[in-house]
MOPAC internal coordinates of N, CA, C and O (Angstrom, degrees):
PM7 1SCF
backbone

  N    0.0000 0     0.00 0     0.00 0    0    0    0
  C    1.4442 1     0.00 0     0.00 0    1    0    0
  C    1.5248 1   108.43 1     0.00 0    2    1    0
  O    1.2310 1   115.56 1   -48.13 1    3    2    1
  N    1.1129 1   126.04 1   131.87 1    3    2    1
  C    1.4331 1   133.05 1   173.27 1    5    3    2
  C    1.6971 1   103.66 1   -77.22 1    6    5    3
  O    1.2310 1   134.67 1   -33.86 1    7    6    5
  N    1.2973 1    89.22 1   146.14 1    7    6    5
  C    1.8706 1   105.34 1   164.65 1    9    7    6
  C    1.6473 1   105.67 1   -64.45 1   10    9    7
  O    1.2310 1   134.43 1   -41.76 1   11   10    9
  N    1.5388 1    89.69 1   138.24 1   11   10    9
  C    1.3285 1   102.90 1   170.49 1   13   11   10
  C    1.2693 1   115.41 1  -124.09 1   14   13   11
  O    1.2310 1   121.23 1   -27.06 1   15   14   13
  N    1.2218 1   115.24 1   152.94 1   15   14   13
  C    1.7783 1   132.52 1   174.70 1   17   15   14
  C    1.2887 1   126.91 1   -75.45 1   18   17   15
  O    1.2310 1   122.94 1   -58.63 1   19   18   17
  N    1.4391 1   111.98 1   121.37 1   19   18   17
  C    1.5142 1    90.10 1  -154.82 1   21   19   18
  C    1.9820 1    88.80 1  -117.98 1   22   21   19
  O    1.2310 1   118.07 1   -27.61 1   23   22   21
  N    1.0508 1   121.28 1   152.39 1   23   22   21
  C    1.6536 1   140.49 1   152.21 1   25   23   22
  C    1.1056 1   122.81 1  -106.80 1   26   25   23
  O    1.2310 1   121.04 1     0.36 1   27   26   25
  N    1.3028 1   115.61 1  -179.64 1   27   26   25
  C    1.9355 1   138.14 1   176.54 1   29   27   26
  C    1.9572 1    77.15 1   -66.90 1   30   29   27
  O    1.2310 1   113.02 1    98.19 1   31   30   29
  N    1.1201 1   130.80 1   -81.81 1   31   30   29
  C    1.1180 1   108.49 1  -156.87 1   33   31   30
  C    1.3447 1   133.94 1   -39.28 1   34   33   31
  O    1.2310 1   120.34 1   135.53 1   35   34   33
  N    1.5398 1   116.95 1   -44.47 1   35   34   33
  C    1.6346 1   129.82 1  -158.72 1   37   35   34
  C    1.1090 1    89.74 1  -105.86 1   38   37   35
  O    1.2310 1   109.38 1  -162.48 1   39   38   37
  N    1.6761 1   137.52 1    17.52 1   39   38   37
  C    2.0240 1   116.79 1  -161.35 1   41   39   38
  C    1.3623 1    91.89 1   -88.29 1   42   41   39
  O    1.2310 1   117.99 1   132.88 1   43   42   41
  N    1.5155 1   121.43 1   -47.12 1   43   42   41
  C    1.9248 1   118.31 1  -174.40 1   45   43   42
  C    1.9299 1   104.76 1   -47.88 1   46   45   43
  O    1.2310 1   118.42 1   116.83 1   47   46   45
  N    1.0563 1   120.62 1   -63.17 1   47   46   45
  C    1.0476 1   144.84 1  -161.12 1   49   47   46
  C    1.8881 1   103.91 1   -71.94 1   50   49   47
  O    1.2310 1   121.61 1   142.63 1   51   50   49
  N    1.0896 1   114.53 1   -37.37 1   51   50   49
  C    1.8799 1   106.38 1   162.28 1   53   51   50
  C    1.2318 1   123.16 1  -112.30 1   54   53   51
  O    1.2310 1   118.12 1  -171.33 1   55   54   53
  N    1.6771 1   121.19 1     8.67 1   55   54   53
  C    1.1682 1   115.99 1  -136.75 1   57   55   54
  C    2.1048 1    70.79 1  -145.36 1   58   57   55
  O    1.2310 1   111.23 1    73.68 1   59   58   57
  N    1.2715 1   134.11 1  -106.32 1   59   58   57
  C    1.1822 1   123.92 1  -137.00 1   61   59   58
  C    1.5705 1    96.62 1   -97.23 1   62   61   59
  O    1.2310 1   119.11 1   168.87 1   63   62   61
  N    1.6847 1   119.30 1   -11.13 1   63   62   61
  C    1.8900 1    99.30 1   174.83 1   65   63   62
  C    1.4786 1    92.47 1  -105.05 1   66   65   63
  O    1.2310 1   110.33 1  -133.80 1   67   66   65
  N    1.3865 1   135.78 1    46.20 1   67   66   65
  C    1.4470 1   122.83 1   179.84 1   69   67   66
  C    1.5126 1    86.75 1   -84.91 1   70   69   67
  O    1.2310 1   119.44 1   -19.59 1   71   70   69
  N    1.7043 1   118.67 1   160.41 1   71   70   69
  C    1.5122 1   139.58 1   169.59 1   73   71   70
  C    1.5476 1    77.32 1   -70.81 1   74   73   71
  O    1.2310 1   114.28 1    87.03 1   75   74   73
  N    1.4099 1   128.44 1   -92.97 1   75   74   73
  C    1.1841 1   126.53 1  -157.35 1   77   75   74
  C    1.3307 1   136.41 1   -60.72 1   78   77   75
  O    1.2310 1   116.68 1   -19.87 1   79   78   77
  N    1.5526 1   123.91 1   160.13 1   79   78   77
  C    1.4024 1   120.74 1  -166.23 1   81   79   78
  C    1.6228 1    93.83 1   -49.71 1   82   81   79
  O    1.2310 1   123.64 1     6.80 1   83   82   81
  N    1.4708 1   110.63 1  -173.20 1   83   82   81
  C    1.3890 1   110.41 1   164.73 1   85   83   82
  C    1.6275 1   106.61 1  -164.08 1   86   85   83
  O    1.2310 1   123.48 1   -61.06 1   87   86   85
  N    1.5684 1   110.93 1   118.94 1   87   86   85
  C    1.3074 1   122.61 1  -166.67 1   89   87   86
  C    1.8986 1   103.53 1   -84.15 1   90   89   87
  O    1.2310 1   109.87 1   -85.91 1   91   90   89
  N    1.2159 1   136.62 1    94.09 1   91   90   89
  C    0.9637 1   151.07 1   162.47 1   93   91   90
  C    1.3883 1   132.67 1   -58.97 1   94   93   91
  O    1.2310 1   116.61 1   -80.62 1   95   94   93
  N    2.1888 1   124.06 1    99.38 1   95   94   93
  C    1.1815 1   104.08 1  -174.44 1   97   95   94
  C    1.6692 1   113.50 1  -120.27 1   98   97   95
  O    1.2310 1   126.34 1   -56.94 1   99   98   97
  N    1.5173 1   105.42 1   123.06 1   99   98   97
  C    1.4307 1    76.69 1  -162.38 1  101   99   98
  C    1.7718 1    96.29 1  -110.62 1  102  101   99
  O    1.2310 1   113.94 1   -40.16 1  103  102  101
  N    1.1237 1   129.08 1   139.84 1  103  102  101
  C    1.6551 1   143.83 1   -87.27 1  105  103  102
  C    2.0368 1    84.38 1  -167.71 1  106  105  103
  O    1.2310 1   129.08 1   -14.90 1  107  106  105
  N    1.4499 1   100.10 1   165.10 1  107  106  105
  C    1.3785 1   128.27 1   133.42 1  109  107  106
  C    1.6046 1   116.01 1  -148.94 1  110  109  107
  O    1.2310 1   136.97 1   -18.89 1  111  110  109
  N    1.6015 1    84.74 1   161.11 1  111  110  109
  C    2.0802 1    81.49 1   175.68 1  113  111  110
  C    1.7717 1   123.35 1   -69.52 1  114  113  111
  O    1.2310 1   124.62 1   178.05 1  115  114  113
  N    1.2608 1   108.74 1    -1.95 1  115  114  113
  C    1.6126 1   132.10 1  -168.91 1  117  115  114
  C    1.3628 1   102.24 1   -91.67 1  118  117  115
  O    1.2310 1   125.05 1   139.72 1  119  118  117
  N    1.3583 1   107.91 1   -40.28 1  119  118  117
  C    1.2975 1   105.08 1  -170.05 1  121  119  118
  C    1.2461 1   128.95 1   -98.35 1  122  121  119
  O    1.2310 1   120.27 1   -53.74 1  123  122  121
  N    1.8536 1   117.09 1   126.26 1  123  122  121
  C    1.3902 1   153.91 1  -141.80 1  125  123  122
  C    1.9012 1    89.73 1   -75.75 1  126  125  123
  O    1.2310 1   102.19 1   100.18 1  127  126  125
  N    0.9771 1   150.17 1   -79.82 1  127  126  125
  C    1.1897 1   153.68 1  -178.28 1  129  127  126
  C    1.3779 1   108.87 1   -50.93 1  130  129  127
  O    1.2310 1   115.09 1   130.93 1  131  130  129
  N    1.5146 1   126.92 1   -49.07 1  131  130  129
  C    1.8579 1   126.33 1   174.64 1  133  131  130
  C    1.9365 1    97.91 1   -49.56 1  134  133  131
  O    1.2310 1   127.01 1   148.08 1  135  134  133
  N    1.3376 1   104.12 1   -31.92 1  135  134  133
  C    1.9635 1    92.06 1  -154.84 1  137  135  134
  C    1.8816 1    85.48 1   -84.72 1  138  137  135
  O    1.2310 1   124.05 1   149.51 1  139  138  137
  N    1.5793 1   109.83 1   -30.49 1  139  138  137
  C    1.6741 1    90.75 1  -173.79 1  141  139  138
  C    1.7297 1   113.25 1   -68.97 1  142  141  139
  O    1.2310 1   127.82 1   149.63 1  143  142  141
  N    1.7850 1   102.56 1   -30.37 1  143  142  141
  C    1.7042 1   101.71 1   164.68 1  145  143  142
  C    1.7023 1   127.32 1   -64.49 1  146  145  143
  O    1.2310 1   133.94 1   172.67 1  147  146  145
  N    1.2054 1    90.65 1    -7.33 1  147  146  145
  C    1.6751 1    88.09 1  -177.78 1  149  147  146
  C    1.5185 1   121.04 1   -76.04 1  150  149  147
  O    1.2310 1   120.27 1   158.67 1  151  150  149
  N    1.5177 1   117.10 1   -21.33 1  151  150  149
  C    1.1076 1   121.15 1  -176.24 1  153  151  150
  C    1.8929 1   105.49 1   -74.84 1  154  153  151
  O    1.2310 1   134.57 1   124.31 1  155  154  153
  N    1.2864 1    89.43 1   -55.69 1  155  154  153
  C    2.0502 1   108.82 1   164.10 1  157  155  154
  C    1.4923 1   103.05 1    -7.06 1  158  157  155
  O    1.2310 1   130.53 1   101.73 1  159  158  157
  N    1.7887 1    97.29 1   -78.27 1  159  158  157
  C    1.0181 1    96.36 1  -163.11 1  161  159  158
  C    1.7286 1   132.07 1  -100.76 1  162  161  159
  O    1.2310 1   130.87 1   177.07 1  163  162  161
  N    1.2692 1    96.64 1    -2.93 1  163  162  161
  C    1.8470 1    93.28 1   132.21 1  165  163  162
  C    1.6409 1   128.94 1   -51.21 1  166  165  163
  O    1.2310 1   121.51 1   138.19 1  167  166  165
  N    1.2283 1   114.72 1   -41.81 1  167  166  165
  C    1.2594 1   110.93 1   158.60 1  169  167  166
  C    1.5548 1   139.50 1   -30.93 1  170  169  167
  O    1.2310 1   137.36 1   116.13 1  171  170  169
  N    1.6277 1    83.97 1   -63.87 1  171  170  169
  C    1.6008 1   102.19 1  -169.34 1  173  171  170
  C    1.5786 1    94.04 1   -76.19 1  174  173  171
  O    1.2310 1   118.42 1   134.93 1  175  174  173
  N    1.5180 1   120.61 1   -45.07 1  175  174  173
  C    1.4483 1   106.08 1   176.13 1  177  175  174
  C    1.5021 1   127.25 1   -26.14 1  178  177  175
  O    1.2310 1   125.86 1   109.79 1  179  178  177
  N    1.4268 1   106.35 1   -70.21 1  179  178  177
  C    1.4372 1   142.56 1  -179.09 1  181  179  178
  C    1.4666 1   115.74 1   -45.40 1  182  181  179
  O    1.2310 1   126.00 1   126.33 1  183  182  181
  N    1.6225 1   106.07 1   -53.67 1  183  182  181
  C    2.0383 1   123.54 1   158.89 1  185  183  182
  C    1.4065 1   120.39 1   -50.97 1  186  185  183
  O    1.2310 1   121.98 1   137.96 1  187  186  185
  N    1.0783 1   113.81 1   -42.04 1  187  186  185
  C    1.8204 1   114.52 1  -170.45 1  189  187  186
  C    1.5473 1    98.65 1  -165.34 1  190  189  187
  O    1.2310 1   141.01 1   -72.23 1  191  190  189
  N    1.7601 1    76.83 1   107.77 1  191  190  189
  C    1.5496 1   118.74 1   161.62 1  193  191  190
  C    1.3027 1   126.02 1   -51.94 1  194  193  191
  O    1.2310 1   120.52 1   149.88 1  195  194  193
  N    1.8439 1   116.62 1   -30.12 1  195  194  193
  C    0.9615 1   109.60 1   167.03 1  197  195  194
  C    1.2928 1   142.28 1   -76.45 1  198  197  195
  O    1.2310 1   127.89 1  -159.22 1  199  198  197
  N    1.5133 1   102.41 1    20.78 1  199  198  197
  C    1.4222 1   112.87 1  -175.71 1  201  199  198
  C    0.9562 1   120.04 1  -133.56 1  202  201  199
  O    1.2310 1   105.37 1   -56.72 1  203  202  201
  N    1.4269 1   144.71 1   123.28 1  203  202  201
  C    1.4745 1   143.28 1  -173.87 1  205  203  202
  C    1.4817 1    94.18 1   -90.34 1  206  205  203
  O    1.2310 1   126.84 1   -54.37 1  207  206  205
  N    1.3919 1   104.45 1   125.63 1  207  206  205
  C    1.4700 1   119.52 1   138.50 1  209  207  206
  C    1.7596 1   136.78 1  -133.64 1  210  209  207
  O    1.2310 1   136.47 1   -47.41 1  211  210  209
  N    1.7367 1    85.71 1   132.59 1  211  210  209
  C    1.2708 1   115.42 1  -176.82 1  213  211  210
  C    1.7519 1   122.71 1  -103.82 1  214  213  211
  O    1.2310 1   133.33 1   -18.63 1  215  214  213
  N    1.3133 1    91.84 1   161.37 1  215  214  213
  C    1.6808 1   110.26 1  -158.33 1  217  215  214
  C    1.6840 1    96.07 1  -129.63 1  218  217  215
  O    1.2310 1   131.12 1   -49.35 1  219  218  217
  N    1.7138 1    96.14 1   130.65 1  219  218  217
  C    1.2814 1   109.24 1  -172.81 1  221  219  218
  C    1.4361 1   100.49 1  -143.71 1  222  221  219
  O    1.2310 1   118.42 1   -76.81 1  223  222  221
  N    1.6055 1   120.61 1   103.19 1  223  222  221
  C    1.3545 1   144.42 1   165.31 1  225  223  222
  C    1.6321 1   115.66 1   -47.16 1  226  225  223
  O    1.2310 1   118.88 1   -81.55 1  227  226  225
  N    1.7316 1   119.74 1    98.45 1  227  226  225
  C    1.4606 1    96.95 1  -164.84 1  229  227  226
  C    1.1831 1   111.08 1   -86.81 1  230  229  227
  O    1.2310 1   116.85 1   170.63 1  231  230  229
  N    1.3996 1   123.59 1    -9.37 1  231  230  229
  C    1.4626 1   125.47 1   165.81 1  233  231  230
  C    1.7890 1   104.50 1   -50.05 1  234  233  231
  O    1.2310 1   124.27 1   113.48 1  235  234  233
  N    1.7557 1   109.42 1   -66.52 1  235  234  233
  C    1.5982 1   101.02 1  -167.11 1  237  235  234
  C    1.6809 1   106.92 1   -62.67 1  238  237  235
  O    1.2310 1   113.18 1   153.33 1  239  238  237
  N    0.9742 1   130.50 1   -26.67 1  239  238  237
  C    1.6082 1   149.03 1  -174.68 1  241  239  238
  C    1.6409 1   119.98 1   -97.62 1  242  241  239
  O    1.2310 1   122.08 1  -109.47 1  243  242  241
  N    1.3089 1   113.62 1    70.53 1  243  242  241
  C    1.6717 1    97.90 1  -162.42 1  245  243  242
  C    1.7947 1    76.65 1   -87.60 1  246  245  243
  O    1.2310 1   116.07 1   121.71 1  247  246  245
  N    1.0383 1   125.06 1   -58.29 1  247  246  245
  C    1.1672 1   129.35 1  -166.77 1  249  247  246
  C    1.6582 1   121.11 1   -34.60 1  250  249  247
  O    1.2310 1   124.60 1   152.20 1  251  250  249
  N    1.5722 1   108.77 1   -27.80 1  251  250  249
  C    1.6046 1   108.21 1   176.57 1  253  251  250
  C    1.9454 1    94.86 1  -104.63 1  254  253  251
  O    1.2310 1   130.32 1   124.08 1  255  254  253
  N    1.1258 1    97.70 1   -55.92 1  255  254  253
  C    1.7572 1    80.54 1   166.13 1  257  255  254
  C    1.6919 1   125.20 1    -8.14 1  258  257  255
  O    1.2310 1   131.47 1   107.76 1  259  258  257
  N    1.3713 1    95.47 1   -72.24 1  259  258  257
  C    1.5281 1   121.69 1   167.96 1  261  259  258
  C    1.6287 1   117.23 1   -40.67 1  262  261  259
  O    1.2310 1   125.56 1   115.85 1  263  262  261
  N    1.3940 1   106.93 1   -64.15 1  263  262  261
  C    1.3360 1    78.66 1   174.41 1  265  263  262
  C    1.7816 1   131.35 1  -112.65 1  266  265  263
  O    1.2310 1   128.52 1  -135.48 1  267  266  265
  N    2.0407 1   101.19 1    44.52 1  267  266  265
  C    1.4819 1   104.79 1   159.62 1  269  267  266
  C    2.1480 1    87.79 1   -95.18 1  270  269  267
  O    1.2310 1   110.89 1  -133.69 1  271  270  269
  N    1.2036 1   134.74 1    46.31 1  271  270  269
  C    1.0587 1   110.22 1  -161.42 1  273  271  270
  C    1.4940 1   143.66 1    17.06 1  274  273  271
  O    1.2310 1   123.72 1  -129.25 1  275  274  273
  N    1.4407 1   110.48 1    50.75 1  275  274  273
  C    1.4985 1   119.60 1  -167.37 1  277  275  274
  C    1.7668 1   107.38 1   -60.66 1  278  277  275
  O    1.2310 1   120.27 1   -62.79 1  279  278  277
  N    1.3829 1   117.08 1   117.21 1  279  278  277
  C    1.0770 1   111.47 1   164.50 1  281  279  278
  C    1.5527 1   132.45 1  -114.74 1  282  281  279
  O    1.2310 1   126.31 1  -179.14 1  283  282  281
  N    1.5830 1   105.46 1     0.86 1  283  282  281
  C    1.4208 1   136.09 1  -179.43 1  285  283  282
  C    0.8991 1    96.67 1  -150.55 1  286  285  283
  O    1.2310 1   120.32 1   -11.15 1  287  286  285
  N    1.7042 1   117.00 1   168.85 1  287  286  285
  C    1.3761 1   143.83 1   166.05 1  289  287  286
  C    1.2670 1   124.73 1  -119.30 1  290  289  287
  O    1.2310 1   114.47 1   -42.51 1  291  290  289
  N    1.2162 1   128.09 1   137.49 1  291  290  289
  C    1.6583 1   140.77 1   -20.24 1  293  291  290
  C    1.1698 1   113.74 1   -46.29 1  294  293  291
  O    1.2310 1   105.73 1   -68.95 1  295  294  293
  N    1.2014 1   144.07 1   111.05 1  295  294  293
  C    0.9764 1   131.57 1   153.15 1  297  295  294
  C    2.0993 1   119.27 1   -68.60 1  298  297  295
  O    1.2310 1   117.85 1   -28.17 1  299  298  297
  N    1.0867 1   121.70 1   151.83 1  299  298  297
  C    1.4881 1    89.93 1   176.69 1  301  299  298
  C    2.0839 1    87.98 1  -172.62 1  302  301  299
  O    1.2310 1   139.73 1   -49.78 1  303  302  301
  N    1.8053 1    79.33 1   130.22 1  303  302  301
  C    1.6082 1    87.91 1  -144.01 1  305  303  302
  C    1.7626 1    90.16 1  -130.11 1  306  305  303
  O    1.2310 1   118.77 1   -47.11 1  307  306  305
  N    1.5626 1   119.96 1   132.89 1  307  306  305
  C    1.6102 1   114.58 1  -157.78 1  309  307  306
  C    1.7714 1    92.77 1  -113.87 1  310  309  307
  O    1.2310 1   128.37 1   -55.03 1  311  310  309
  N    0.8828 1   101.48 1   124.97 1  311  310  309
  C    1.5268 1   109.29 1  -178.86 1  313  311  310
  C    1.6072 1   124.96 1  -125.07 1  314  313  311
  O    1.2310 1   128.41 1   -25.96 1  315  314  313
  N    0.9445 1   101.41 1   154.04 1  315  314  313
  C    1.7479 1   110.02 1  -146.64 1  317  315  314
  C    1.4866 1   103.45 1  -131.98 1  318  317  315
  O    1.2310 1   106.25 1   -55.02 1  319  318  317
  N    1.4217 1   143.15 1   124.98 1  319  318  317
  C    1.2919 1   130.53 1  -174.59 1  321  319  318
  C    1.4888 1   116.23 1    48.24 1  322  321  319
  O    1.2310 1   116.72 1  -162.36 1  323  322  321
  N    1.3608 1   123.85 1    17.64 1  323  322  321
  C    1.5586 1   109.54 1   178.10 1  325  323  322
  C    1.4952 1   112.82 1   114.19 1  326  325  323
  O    1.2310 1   125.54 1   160.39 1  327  326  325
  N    1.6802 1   106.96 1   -19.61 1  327  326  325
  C    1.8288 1   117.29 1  -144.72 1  329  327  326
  C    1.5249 1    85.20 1  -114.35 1  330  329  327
  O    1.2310 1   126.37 1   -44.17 1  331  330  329
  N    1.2327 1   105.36 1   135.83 1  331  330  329
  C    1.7489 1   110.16 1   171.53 1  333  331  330
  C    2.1415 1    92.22 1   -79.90 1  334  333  331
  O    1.2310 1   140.71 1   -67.26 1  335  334  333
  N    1.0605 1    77.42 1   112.74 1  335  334  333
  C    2.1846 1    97.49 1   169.50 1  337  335  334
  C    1.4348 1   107.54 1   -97.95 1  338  337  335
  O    1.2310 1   113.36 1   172.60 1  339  338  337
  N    1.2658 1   130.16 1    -7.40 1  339  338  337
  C    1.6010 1   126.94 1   161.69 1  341  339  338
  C    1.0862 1   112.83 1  -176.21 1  342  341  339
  O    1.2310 1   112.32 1    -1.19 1  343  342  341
  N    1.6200 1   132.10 1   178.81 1  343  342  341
  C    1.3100 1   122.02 1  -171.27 1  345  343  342
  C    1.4807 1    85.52 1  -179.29 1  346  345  343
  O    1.2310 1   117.11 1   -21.08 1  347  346  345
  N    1.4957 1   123.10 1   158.92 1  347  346  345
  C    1.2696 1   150.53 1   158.85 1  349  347  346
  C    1.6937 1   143.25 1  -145.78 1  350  349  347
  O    1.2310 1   111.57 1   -53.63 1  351  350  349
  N    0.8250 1   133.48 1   126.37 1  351  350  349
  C    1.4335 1   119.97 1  -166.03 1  353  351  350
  C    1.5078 1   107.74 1  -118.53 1  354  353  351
  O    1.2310 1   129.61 1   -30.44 1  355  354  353
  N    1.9755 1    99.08 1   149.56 1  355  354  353
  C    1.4456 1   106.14 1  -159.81 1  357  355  354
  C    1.5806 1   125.14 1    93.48 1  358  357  355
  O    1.2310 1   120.05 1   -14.02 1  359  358  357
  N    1.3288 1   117.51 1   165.98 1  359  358  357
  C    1.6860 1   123.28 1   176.49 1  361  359  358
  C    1.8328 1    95.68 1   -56.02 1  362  361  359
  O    1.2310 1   131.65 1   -36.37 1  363  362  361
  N    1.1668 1    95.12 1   143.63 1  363  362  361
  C    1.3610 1   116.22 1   169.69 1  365  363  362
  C    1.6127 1   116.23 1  -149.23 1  366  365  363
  O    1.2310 1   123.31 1   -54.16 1  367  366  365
  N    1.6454 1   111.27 1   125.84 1  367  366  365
  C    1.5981 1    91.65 1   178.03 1  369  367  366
  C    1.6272 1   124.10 1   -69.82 1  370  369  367
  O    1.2310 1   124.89 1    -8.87 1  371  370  369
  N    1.5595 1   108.22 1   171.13 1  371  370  369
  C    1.5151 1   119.73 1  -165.72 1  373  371  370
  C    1.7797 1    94.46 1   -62.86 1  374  373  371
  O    1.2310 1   105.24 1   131.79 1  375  374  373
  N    1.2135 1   144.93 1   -48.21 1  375  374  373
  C    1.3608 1   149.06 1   152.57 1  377  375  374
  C    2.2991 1   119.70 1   -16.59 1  378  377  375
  O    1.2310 1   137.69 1   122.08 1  379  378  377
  N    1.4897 1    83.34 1   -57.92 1  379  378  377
  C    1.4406 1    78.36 1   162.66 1  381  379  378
  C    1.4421 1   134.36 1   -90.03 1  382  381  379
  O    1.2310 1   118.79 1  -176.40 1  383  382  381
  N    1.1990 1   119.91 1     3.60 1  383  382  381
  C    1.5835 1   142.53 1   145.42 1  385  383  382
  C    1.4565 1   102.98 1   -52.47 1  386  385  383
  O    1.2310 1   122.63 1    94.83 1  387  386  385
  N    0.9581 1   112.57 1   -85.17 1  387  386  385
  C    1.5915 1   132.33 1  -147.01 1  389  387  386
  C    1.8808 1    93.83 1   -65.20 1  390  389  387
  O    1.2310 1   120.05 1   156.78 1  391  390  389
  N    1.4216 1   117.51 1   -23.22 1  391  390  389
  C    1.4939 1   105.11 1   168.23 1  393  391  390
  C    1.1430 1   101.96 1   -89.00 1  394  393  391
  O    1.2310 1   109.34 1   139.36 1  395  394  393
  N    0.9279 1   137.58 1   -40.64 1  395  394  393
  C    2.0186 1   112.90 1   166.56 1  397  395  394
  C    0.9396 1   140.43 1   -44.04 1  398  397  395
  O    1.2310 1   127.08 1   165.80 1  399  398  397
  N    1.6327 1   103.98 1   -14.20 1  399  398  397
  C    1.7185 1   100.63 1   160.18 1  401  399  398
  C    1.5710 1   133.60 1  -122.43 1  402  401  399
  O    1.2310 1   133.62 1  -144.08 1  403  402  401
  N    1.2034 1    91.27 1    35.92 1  403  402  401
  C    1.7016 1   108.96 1   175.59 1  405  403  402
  C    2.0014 1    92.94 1  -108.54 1  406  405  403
  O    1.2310 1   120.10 1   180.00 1  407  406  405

């Protein structure tokens, strides 16, 4: 499954009524650590289907930024039924991904 882009419009609808978990990164284009996670999580996209992951621009999105409490970038937060179930901020390797969702 490819990463998808998420907004205020599509966030209910891919983001908290998805069936599946959903790996959440919310990003800028400026930022030096979001562009080295971006490859990551094409990865994990691409590896396991059972997981949607989505991309949330906090520049175009201050408003959802706001309320994953973004206080750094990447933030990137895995949510389950709607409920953020973990979250981390900053580079993280593809290894500590992939245990957050077992």
């Amino acid at each position: 499954m490819s990463v998808i882009s998420v907004n205020s419009v599509n966030f209910n609808e891919e983001v908290i009524n998805s069936s599946k978990p959903v790996l959440v990164d919310l990003w800028a284009t400026w930022c030096g650590p979001c562009r080295m996670m971006a490859p990551v999580l094409d990865e994990i996209a691409s590896e396991h289907p059972e997981v949607k992951v989505c991309k949330i621009n906090v520049d175009e999105e201050p408003e959802l930024a706001r309320s994953f409490r973004v206080s750094a970038i990447p933030t990137v937060a895995l949510i389950k039924n709607g409920k953020v179930v973990d979250s981390f901020v900053g580079f993280k390797p593809k290894s500590h991904i992939k245990s957050m969702l077992v």
